[in-house]
Backbone as CSV, one residue per row, in Angstrom:
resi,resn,N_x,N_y,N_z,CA_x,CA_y,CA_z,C_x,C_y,C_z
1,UNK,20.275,-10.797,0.802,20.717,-9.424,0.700,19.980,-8.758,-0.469
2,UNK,19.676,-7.358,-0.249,19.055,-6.788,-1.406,19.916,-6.491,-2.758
3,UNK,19.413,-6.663,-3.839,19.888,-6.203,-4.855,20.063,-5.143,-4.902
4,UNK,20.852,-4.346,-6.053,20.458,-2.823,-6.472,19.243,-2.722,-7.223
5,UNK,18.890,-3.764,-8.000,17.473,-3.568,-8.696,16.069,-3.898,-7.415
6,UNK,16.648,-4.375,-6.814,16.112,-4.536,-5.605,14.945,-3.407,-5.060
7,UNK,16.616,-2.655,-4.332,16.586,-1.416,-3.987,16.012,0.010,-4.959
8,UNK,15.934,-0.026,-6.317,15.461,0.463,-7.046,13.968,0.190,-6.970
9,UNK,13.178,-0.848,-7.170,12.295,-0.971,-7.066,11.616,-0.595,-5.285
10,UNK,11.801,-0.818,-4.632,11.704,-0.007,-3.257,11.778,1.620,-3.351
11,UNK,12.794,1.947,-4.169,12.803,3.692,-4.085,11.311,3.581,-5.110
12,UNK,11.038,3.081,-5.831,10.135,3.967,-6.967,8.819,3.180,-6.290
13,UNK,8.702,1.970,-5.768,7.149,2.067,-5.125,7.201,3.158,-3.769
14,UNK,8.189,3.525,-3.181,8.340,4.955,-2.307,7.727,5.998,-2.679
15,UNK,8.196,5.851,-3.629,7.726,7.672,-4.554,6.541,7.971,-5.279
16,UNK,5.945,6.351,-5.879,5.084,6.028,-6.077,3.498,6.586,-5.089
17,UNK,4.126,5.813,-4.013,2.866,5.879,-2.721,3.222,7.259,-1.723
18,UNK,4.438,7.697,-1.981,4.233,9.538,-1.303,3.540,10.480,-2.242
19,UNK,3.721,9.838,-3.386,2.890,10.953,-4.576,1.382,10.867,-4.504
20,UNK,0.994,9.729,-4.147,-0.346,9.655,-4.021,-0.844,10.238,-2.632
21,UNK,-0.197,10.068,-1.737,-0.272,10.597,-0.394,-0.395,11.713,-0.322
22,UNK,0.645,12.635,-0.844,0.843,13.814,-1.275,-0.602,14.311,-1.772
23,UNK,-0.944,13.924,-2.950,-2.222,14.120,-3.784,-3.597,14.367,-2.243
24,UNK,-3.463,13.387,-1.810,-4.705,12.976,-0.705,-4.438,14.666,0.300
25,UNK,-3.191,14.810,0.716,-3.387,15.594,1.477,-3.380,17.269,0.960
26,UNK,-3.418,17.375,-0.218,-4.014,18.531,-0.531,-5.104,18.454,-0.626
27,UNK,-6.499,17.784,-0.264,-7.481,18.180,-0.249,-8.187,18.061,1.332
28,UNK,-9.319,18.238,1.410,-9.878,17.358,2.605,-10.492,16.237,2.413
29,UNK,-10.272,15.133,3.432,-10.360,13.964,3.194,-10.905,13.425,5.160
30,UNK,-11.540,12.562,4.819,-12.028,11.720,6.538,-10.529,11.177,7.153
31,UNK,-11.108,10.871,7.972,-10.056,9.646,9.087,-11.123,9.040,9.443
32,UNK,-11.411,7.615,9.422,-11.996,6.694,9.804,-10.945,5.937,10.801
33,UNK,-11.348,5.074,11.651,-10.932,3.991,12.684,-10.958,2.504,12.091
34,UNK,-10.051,2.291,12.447,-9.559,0.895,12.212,-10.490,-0.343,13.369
35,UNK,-10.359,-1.703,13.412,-10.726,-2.659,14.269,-10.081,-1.834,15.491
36,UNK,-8.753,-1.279,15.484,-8.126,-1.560,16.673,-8.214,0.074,17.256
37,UNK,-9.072,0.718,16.927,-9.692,2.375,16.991,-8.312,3.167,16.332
38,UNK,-7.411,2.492,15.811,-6.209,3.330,15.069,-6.774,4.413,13.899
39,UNK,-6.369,5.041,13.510,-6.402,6.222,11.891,-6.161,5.467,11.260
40,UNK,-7.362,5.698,10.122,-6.287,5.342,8.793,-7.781,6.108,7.301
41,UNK,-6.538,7.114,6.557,-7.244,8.004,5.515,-7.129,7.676,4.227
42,UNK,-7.874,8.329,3.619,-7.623,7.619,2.237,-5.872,7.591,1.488
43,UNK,-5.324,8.304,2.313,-3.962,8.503,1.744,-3.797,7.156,2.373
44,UNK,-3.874,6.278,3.454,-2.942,5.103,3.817,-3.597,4.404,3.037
45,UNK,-4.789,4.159,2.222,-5.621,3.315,1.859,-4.995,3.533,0.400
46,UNK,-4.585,4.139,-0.359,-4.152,4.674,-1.641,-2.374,3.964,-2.021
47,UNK,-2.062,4.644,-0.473,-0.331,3.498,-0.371,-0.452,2.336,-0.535
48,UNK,-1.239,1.679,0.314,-1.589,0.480,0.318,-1.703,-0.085,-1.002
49,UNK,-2.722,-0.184,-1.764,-2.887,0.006,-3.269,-1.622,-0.099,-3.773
50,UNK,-1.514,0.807,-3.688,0.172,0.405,-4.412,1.127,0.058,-4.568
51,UNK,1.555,-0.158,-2.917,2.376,-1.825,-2.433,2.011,-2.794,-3.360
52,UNK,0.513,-3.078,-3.002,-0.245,-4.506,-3.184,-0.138,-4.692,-4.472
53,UNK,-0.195,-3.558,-5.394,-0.237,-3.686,-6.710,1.385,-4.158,-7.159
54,UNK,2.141,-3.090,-6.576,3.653,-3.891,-6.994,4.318,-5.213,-6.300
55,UNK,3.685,-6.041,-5.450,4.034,-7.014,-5.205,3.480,-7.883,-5.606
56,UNK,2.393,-7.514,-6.079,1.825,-8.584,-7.088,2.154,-8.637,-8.587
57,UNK,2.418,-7.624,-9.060,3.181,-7.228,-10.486,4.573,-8.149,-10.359
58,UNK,5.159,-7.866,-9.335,6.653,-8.436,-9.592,6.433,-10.038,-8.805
59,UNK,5.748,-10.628,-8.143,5.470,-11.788,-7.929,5.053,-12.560,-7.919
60,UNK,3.447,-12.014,-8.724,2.703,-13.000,-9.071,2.185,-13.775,-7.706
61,UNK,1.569,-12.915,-6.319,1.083,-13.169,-5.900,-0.307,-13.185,-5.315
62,UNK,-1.676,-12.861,-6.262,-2.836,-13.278,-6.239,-3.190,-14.342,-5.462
63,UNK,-4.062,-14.465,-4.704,-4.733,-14.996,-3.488,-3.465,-15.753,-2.887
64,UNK,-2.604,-14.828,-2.575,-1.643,-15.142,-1.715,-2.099,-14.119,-0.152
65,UNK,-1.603,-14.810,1.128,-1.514,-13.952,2.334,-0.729,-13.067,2.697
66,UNK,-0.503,-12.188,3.497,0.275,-10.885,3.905,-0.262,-9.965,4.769
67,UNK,0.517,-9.427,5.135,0.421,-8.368,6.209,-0.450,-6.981,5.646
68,UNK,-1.138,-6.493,6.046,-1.657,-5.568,5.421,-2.179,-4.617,6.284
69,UNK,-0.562,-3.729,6.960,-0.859,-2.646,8.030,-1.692,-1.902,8.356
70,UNK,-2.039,-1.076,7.046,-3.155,0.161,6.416,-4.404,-0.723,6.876
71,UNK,-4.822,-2.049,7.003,-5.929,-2.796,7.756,-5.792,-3.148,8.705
72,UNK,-5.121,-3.617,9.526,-5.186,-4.215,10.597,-4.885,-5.279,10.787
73,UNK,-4.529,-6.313,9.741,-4.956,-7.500,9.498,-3.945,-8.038,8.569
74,UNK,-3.941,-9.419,8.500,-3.600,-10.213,7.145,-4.697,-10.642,6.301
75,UNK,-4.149,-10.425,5.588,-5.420,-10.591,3.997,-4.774,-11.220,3.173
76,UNK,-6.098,-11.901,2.403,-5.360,-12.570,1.138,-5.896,-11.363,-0.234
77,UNK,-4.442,-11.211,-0.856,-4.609,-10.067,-1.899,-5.430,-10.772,-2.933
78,UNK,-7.216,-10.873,-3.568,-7.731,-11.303,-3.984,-7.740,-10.358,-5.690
79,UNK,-7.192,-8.842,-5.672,-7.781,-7.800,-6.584,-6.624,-7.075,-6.329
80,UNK,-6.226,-6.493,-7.506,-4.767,-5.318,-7.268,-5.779,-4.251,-8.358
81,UNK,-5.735,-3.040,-6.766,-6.063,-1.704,-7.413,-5.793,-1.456,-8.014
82,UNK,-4.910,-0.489,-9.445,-4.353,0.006,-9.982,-4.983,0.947,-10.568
């Protein structure tokens, strides 16, 4: 079950990665295609980032595997953007 600190940390990487999103879509920016011909702009590429960065902050998971929607793919998180 989730914590409340849990859940805290979920609201603020939220707000975190809409703020950056936010940022992306006031300007103009591409859409490139994915493997699977899906979208994906620098705003999903920026969220991403910042998941990756807070799950690795709070878990200490470096060249660990995961899902990594914004790609297509599972990846091993080798580098946290920040």
């Amino acid at each position: 079950m989730l914590s409340q600190i849990d859940i805290q940390n979920i609201v603020t990487i939220a707000k975190e990665a809409g703020d950056a999103i936010m940022q992306v879509s006031k300007q103009d920016f591409e859409v490139e295609c994915k493997q699977d011909n899906s979208p994906i702009t620098l705003a999903d590429k920026k969220a991403n980032n910042i998941k990756e960065k807070h799950i690795y902050n709070k878990n200490n998971l470096l060249n660990e595997w995961f899902l990594a929607e914004s790609f297509g793919s599972i990846k091993k998180l080798t580098s946290v953007h920040i």
